[in-house]
Backbone as CSV, one residue per row, in Angstrom:
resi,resn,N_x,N_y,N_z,CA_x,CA_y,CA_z,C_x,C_y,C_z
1,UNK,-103.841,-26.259,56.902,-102.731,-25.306,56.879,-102.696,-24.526,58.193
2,UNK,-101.687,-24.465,59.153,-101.176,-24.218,60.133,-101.337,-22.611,60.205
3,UNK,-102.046,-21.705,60.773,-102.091,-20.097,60.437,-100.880,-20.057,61.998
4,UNK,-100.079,-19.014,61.502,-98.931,-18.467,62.661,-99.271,-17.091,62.576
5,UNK,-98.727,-16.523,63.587,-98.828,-15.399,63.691,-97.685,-14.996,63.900
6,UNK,-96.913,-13.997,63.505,-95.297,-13.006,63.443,-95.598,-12.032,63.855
7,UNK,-94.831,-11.542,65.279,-95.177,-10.118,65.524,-93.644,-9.517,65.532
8,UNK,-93.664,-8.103,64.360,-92.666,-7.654,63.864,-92.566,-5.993,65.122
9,UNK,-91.438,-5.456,65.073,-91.332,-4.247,66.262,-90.476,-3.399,65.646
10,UNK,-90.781,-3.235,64.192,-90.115,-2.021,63.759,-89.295,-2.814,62.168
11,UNK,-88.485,-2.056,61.680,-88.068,-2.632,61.098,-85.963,-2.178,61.007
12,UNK,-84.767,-3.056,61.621,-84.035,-3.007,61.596,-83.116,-3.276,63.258
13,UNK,-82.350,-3.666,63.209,-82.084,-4.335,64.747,-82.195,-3.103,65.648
14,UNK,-81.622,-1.718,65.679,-80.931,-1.326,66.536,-82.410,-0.180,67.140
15,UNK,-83.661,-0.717,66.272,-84.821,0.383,67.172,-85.791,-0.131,66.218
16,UNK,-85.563,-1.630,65.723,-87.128,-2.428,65.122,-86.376,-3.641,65.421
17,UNK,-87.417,-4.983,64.859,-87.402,-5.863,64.488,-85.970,-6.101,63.900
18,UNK,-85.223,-7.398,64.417,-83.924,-7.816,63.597,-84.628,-8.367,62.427
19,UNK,-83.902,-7.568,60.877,-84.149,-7.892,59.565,-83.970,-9.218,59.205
20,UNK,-83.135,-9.745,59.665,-82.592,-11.466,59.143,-83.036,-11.927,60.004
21,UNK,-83.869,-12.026,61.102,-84.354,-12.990,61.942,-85.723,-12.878,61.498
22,UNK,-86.185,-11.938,61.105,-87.518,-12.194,60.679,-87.883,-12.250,59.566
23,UNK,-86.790,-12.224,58.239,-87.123,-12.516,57.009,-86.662,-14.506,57.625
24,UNK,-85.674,-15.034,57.645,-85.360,-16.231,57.964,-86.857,-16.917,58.818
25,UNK,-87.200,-16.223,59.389,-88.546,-16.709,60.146,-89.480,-17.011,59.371
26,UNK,-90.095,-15.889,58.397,-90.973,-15.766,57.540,-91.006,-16.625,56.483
27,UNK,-89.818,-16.886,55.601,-89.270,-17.864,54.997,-89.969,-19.524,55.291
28,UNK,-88.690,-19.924,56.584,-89.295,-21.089,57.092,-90.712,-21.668,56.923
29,UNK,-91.582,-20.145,57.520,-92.861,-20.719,57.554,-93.747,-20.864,55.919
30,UNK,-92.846,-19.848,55.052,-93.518,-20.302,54.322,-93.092,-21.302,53.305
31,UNK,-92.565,-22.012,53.428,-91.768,-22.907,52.694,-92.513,-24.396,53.328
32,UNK,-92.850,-24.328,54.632,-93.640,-25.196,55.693,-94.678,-25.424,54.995
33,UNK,-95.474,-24.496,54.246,-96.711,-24.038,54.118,-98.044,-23.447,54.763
34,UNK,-97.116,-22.724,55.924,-98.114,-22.196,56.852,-98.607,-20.736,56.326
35,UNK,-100.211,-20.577,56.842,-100.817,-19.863,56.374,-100.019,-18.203,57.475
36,UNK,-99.313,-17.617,57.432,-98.878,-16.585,58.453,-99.279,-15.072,58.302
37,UNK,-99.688,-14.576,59.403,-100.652,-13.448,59.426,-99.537,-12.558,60.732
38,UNK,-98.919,-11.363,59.817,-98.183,-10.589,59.971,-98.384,-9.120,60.876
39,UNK,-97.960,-8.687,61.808,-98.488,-7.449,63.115,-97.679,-6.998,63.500
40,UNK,-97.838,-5.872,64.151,-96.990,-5.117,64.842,-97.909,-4.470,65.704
41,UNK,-97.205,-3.855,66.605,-98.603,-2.266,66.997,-98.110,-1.216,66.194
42,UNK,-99.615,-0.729,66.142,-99.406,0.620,65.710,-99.642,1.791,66.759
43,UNK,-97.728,2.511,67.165,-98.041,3.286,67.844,-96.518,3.891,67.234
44,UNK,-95.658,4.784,67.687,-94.376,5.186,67.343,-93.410,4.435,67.959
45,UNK,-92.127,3.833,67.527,-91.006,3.324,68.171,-90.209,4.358,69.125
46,UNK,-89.829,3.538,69.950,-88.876,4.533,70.784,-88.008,5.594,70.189
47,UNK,-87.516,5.382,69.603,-86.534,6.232,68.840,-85.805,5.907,67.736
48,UNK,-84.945,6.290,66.836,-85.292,6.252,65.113,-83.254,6.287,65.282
49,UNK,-82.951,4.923,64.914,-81.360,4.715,64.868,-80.484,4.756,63.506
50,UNK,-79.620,5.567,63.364,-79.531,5.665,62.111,-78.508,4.561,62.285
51,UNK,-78.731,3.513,61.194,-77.843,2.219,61.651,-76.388,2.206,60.690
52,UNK,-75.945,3.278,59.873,-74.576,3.511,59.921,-73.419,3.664,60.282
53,UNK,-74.350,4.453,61.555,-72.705,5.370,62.414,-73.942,5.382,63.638
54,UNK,-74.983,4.734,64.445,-75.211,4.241,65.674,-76.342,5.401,66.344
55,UNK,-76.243,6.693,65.365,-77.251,8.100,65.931,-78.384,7.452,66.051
56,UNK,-79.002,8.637,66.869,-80.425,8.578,67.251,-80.888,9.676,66.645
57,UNK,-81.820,10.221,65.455,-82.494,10.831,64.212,-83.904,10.568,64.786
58,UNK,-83.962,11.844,64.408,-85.038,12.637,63.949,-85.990,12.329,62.363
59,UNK,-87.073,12.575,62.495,-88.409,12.608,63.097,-88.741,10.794,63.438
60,UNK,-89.844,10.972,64.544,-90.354,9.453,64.619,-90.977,8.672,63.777
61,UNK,-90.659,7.518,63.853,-91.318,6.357,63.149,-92.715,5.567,63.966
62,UNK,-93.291,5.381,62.758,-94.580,4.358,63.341,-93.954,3.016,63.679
63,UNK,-94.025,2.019,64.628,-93.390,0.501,64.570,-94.104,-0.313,63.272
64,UNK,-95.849,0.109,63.254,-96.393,-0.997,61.961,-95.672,-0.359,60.773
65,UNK,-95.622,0.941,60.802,-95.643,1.450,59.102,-94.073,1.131,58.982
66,UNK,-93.119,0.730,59.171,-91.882,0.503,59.643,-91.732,-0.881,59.076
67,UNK,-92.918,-1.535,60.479,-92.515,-3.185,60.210,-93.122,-3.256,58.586
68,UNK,-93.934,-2.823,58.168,-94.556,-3.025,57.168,-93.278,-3.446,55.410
69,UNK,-92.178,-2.560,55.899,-91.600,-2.917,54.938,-90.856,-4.161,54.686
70,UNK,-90.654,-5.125,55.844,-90.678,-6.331,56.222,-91.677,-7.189,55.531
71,UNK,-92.749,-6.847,55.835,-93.897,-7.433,55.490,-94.270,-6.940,54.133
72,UNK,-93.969,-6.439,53.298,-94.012,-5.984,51.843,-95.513,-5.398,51.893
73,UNK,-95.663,-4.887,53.195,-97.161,-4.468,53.252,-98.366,-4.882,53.592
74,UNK,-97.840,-6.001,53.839,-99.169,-7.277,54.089,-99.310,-7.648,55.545
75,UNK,-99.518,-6.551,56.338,-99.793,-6.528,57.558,-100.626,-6.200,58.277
76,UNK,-100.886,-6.644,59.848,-102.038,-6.047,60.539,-101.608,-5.287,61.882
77,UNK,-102.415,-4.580,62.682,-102.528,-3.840,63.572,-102.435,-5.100,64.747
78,UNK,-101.739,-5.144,65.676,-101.736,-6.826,66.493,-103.446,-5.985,67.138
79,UNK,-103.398,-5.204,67.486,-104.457,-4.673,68.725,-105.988,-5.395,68.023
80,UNK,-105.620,-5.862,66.387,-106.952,-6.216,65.735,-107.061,-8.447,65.663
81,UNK,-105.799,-8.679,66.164,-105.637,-9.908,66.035,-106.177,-10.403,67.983
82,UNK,-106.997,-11.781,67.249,-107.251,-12.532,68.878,-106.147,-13.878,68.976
83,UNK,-106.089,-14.353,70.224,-105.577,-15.388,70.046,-105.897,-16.919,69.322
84,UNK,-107.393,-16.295,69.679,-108.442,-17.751,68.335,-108.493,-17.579,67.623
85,UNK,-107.980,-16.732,66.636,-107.454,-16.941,65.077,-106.363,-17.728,64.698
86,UNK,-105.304,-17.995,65.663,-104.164,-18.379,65.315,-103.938,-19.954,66.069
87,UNK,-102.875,-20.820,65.370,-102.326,-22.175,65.855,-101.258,-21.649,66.982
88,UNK,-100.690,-20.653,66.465,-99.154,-20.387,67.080,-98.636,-19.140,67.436
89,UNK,-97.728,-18.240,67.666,-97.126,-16.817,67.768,-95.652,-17.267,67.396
90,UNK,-94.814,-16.241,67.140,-93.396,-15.909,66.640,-93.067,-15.032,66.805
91,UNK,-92.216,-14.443,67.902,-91.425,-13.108,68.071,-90.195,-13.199,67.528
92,UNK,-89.814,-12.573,66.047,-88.149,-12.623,65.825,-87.813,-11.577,67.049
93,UNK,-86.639,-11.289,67.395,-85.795,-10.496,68.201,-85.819,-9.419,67.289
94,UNK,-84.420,-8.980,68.403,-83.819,-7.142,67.534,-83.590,-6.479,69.151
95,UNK,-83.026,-5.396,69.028,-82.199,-4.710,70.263,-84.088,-3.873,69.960
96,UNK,-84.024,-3.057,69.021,-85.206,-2.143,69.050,-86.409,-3.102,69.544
97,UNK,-87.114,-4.732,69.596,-87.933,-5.190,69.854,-87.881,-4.812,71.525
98,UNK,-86.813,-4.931,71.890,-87.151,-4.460,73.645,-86.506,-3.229,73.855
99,UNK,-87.127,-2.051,73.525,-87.281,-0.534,73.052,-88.629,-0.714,72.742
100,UNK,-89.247,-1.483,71.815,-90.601,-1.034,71.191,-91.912,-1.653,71.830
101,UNK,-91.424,-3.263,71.843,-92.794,-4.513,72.131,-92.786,-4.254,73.584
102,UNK,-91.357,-4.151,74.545,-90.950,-4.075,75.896,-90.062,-2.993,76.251
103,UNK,-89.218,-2.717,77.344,-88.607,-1.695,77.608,-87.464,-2.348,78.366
104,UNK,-87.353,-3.178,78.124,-86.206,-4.155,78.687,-84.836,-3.555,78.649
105,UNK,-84.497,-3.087,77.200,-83.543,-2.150,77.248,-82.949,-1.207,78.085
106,UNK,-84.210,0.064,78.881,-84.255,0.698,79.110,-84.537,0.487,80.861
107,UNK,-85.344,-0.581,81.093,-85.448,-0.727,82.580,-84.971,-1.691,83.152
108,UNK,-84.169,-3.048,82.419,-84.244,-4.212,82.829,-85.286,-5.320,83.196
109,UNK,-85.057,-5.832,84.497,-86.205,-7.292,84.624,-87.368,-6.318,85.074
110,UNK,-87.425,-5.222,85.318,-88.734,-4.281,86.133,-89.516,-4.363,84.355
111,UNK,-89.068,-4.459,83.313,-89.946,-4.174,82.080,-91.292,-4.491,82.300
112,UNK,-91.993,-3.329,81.096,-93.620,-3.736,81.098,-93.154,-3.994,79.699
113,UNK,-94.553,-4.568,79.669,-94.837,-5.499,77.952,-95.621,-4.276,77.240
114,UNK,-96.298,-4.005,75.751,-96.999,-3.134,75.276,-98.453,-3.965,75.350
115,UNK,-99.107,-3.201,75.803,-100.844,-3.830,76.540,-101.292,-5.102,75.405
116,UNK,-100.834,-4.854,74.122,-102.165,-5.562,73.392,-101.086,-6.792,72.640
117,UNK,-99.471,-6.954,73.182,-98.399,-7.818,72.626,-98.702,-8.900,74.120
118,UNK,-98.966,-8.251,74.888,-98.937,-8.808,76.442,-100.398,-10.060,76.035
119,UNK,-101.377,-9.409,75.860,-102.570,-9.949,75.925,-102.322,-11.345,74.749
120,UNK,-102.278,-10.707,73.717,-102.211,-11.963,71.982,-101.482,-13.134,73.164
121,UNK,-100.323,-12.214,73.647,-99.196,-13.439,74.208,-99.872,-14.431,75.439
122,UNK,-100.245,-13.965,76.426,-101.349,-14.654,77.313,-102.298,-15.595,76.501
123,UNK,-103.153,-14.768,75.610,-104.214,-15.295,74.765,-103.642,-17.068,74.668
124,UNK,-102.532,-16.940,73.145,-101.636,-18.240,73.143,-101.062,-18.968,74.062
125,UNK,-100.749,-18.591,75.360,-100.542,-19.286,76.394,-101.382,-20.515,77.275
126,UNK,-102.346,-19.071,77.263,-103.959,-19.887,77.787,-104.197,-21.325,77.001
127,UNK,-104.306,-20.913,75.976,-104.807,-21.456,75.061,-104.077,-23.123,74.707
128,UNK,-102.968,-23.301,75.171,-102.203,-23.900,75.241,-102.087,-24.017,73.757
129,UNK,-101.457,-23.600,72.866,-100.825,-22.986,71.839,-99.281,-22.684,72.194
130,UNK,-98.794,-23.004,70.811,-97.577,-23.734,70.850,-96.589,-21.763,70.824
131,UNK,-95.727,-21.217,71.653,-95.376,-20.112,71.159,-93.669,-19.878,70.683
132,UNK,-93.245,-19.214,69.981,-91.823,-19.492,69.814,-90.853,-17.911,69.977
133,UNK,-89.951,-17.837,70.710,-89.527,-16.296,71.080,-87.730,-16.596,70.568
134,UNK,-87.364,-15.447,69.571,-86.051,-15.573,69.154,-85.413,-14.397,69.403
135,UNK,-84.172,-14.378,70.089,-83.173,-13.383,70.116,-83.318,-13.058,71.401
136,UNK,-84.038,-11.817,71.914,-84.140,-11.381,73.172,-85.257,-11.358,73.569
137,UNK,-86.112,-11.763,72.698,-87.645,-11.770,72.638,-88.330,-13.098,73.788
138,UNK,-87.275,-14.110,74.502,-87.072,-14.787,75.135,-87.425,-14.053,76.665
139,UNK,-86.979,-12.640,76.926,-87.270,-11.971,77.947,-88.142,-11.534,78.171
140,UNK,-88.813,-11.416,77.199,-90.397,-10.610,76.966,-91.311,-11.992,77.446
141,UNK,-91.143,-12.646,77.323,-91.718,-14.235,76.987,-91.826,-14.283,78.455
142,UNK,-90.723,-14.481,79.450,-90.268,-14.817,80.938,-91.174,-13.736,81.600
143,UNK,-91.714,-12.203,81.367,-92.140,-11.153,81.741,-93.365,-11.621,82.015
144,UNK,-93.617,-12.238,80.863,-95.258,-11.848,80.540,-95.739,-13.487,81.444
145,UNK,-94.708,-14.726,81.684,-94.799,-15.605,82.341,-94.650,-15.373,84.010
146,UNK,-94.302,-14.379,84.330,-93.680,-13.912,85.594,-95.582,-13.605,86.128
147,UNK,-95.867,-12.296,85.047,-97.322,-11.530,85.501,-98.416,-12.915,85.003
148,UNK,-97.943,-13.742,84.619,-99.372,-14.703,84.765,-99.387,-15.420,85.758
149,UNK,-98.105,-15.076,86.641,-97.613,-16.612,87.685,-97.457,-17.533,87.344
150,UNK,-96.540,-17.550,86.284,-96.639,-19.289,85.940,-94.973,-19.574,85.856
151,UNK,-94.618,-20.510,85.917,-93.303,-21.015,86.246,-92.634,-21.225,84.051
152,UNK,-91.638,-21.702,84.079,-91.509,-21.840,82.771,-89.913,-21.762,82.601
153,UNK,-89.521,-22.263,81.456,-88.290,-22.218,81.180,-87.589,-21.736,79.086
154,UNK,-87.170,-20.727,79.655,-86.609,-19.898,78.001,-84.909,-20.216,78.071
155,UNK,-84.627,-19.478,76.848,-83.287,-19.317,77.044,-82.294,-18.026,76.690
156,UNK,-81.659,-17.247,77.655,-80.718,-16.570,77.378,-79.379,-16.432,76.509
157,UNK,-79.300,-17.372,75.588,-78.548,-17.858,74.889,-77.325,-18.140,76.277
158,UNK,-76.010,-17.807,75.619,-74.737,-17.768,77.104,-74.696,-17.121,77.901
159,UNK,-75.559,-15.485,77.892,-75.003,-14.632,78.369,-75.419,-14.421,79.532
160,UNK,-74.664,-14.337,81.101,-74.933,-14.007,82.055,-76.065,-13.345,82.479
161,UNK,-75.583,-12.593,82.034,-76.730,-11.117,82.069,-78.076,-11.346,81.929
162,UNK,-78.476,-12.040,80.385,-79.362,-11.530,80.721,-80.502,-13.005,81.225
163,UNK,-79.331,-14.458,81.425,-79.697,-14.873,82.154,-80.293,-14.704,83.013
164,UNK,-79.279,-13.815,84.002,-79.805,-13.249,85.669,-80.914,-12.860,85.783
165,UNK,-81.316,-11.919,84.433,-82.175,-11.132,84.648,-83.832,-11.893,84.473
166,UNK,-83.711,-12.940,83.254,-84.453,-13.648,83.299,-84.623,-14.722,84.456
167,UNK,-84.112,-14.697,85.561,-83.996,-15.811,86.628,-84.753,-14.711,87.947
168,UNK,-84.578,-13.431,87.768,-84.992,-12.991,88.428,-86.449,-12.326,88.561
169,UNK,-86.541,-12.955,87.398,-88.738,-13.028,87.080,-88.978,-14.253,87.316
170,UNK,-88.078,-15.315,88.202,-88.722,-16.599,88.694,-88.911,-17.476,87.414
171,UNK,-88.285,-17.340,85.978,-87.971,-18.236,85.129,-87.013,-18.959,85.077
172,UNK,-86.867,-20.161,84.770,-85.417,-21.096,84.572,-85.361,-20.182,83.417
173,UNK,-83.783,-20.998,83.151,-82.675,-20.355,81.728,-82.276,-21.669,81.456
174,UNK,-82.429,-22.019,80.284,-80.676,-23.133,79.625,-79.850,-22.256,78.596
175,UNK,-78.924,-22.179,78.489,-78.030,-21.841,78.047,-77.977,-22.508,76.858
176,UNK,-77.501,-21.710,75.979,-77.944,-22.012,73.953,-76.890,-21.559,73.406
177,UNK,-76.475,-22.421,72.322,-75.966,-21.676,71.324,-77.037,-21.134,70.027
178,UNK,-76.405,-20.185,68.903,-77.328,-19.760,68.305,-77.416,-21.214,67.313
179,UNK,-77.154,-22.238,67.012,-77.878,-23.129,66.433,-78.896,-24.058,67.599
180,UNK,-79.114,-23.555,68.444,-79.341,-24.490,69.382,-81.114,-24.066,69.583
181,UNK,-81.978,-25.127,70.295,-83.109,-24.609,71.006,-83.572,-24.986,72.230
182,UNK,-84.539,-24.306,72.764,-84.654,-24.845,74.173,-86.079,-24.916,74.119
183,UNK,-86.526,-26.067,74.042,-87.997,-26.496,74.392,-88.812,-26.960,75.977
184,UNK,-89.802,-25.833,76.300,-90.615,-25.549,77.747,-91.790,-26.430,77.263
185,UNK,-91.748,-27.953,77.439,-93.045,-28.626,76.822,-94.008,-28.322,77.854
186,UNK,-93.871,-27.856,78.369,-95.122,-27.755,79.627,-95.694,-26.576,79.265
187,UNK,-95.245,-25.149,79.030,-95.828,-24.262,78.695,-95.828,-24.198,76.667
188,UNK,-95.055,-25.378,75.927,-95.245,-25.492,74.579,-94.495,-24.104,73.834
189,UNK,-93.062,-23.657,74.778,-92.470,-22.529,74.392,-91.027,-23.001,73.777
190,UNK,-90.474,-22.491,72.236,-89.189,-22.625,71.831,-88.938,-21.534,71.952
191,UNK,-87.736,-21.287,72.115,-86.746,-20.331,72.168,-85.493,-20.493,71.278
192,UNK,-85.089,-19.489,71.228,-83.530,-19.816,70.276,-82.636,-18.288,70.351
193,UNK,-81.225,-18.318,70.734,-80.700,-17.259,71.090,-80.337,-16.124,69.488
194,UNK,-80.427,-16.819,68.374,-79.996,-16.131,67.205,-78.932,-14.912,67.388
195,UNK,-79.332,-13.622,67.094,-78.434,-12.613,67.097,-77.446,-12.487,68.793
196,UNK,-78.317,-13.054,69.527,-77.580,-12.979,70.988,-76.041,-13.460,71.154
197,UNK,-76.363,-14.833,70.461,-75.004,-15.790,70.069,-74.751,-15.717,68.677
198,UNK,-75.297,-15.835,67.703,-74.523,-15.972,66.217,-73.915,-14.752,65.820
199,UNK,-73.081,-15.180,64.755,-71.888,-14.425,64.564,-71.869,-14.209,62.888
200,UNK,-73.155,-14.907,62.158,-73.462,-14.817,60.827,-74.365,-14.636,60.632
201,UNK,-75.260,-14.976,59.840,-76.556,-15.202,59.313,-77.035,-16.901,59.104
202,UNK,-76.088,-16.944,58.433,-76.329,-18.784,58.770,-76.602,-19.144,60.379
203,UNK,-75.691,-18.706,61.112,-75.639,-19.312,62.487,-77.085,-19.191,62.609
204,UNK,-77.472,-17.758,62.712,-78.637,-17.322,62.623,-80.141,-18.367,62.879
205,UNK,-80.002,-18.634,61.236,-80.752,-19.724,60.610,-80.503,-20.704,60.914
206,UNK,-79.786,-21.437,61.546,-79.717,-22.605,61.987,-80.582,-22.931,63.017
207,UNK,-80.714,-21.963,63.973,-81.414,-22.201,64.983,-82.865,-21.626,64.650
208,UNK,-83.020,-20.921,64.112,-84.553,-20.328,63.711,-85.409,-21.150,63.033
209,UNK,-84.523,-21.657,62.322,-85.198,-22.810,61.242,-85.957,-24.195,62.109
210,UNK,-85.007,-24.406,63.002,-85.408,-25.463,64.068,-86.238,-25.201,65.012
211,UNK,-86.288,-23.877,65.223,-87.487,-23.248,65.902,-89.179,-23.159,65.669
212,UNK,-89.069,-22.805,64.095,-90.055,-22.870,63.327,-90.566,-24.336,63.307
213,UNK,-89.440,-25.253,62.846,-89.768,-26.712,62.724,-90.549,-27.678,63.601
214,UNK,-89.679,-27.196,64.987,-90.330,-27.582,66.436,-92.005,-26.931,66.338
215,UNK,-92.021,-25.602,66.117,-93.350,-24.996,66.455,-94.615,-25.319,65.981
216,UNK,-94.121,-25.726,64.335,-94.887,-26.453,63.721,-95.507,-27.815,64.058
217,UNK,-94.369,-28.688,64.331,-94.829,-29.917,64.761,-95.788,-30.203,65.915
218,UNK,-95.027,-28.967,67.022,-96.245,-29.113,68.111,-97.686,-28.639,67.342
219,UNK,-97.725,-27.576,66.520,-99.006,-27.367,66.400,-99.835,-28.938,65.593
220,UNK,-99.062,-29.535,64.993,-99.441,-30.831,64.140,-99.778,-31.752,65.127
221,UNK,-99.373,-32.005,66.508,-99.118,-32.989,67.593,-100.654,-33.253,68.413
């Protein structure tokens, strides 16, 4: 049984983890029958979105105790996970994942990673371990490939932007739709644009599902 690892960044798109990309994630894998071991850091999220009407609220949130409701509780501290515990990694997306895991939001391609999301992520790299990045979580991926020096290719789903921005950490881009994926067999990285490009939840899942599928197989390969 295949152990994955999911690292969740809050819980809700607009300042955690996107909810349907990482229940659809979680799903997959367990339907696969992979053994999956659930994280976040534990430190406070950037800031607390009230996702009705778009505010930024008062008092702060923890990102684990947050992601946790995602995880129905059954989660860990990432800072306590190594990379030799695991076959694989899984970043669902979310606008708040680069606010919380990265600062991408907030600085662009200059982003830093959070010390101990940076490391797990290296860890699996090294390791040549299979890794899979969905939504925008694709940029975080190119960052953390930029500071190892290593060349590599993700995907920006269509969008210019943040193409550029990923081209300008010295990563290729292919261009995706959200059913679509883009496989880096050299560095053993899927990608998939989900919320970037889809326009449902299905769309969503179309491509996540194939993400998971791919990730799996490499780990089987």
């Amino acid at each position: 049984m295949p152990k994955i690892g999911v690292v969740l960044s809050g819980c809700g798109a607009q300042d955690g983890a996107e909810i349907h990309e990482s229940v659809i994630t979680l799903l997959a894998l367990d339907r696969a029958g992979a053994d999956v071991t659930i994280m976040a850091p534990d430190m406070d999220q950037f800031h607390v979105v009230n996702h009705l009407n778009g505010e930024v609220v008062e008092p702060a949130r923890n990102i684990l105790v947050e992601a946790a409701r995602i995880a129905r509780g059954n989660i860990v501290d990432v800072a306590t996970v190594s990379g030799n515990e695991l076959d694989a990694l899984i970043f669902p997306g979310g606008t708040g994942m680069a606010k919380n895991l990265f600062d991408y939001a907030m600085t662009g391609p200059e982003c830093t990673v959070v010390n101990d999301v940076q490391r797990l992520t290296m860890e699996i790299i090294e390791g040549g371990k299979p890794l899979g990045a969905i939504c925008i979580a694709p940029v975080m991926v190119a960052k953390i490939l930029q500071k190892m020096g290593r060349s590599g290719k993700v995907t920006g789903g269509c969008s210019v932007d943040i193409s550029n921005d990923i081209q300008a950490m010295g990563i290729a881009t292919e261009s995706a739709g959200a059913g679509d994926i883009v496989i880096d067999e050299e560095n053993k990285i899927v990608t998939t644009p989900a919320y970037v490009e889809a326009k449902s939840i299905k769309e969503a899942a179309d491509g996540i599902e194939k993400l998971v599928s791919k990730i799996l197989a490499m780990v089987n390969s």
